[in-house]
N, C-alpha and C positions, 0 to 999 in steps of 0.2 A: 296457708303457706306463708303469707306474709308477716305475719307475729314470728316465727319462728327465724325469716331472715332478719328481720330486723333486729328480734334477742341475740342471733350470733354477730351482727355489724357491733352490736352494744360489747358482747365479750371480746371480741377484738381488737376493737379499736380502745379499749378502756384496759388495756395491756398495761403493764409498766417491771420493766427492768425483766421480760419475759425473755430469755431466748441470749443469746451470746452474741447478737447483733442488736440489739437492742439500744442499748448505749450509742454505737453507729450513730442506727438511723436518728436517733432521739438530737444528736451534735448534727446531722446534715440538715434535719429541718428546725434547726436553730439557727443556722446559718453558717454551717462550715464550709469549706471550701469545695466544690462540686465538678471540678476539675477534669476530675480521673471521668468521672459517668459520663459528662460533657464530650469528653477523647473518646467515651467507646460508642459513643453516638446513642446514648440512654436519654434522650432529648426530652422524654415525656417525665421520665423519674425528675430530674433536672428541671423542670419548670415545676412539678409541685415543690421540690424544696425552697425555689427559688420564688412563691409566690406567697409560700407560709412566712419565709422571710421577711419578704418586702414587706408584706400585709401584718407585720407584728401580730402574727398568729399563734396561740399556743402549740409548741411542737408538737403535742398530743395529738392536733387536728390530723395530722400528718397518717398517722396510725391510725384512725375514722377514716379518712379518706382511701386508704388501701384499701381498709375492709369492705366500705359502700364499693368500690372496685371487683375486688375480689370476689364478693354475695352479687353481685348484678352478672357477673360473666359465668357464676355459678349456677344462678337462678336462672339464666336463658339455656344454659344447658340441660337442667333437666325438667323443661318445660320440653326442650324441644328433643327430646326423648322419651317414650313411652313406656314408662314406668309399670309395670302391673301392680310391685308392691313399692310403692315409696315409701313407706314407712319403713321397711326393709332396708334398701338402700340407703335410707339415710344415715339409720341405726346403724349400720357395718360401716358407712362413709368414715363417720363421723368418730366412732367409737374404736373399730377394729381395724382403721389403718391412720397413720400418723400424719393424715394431711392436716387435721387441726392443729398439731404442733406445729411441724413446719409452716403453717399461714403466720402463726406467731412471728415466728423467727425470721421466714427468707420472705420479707413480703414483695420486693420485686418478684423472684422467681417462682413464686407461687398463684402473683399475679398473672404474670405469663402463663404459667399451667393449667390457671382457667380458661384463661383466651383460649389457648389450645384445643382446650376439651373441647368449646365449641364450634373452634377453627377446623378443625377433623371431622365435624360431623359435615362440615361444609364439603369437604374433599370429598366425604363418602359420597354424598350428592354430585359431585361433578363440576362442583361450582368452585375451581381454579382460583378464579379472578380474585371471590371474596373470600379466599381460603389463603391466597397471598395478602390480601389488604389487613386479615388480621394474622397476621406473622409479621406483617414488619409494625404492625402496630404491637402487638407483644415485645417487641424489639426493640422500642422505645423504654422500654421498661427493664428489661433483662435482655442483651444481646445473643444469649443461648437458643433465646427461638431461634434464631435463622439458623440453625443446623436440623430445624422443622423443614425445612423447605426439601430433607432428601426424601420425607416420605411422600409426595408427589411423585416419584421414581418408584419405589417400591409399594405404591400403591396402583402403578399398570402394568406392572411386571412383575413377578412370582418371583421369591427369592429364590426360589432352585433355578432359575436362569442366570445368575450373578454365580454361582458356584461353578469350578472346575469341574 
């Protein structure tokens, strides 16, 4: 399993001019201005920009470093779900839905998306505490998680209670 995360950290993070954000991100970890993600409290986005900068880092690192992100909160998920065919799964993952482009393109929001997957599996267990801890660390990244936080609600309560 490990050749295989490792081959996809190598294809995505060795990206270039992929995606209509691209360009973006490629100018924030060069060192543009990080302002706006600072204001919406994307604190952790914002310090990797801010540290490929200082550290005259090639911007590229920037793009390896979401993916080692992105493949580790991938890879604890479906360790920590019991797979009968992973070969399956990964084929239809990977293949027959669009999250390899989008990892391209929105790599905040798709880094969140990971967190999530495994943030959720936490909820199912009951485990609250570390199912908020990684929501607002997803949140550091993309501010969109926290509107994670309503399914904590609609996971003790049956949506036909919420209906007229």
């Amino acid at each position: 399993m490990l050749v295989p995360v490792c081959l996809w950290i190598i294809i995505l993070g060795s990206q270039n001019s992929v995606g209509t954000d691209y360009e973006s991100y490629y100018s924030l970890f060069s060192g543009a201005d990080v302002g706006l993600y600072d204001r919406k409290k994307e604190y952790l986005f914002v310090f990797l920009c801010n540290f490929i900068n200082k550290n005259n880092l090639n911007p590229q690192i920037g793009f390896y470093l979401f993916s080692i992100l992105q493949m580790f909160f991938l890879y604890l998920f479906i360790l920590k779900v019991n797979f009968e065919r992973l070969d399956i799964f990964i084929y239809v993952f990977f293949t027959c839905s669009t999250f390899f482009i989008n990892q391209l393109n929105g790599l905040r929001q798709f880094l969140a998306a990971d967190i999530f997957m495994l943030a959720y599996l936490l909820l199912k267990e009951k485990k609250y505490f570390l199912y908020i801890i990684m929501l607002i660390f997803a949140s550091m990244f993309h501010r969109s998680s926290l509107f994670l936080f309503l399914q904590i609600v609609f996971s003790q309560k049956s949506v036909k209670n919420y209906c007229i």
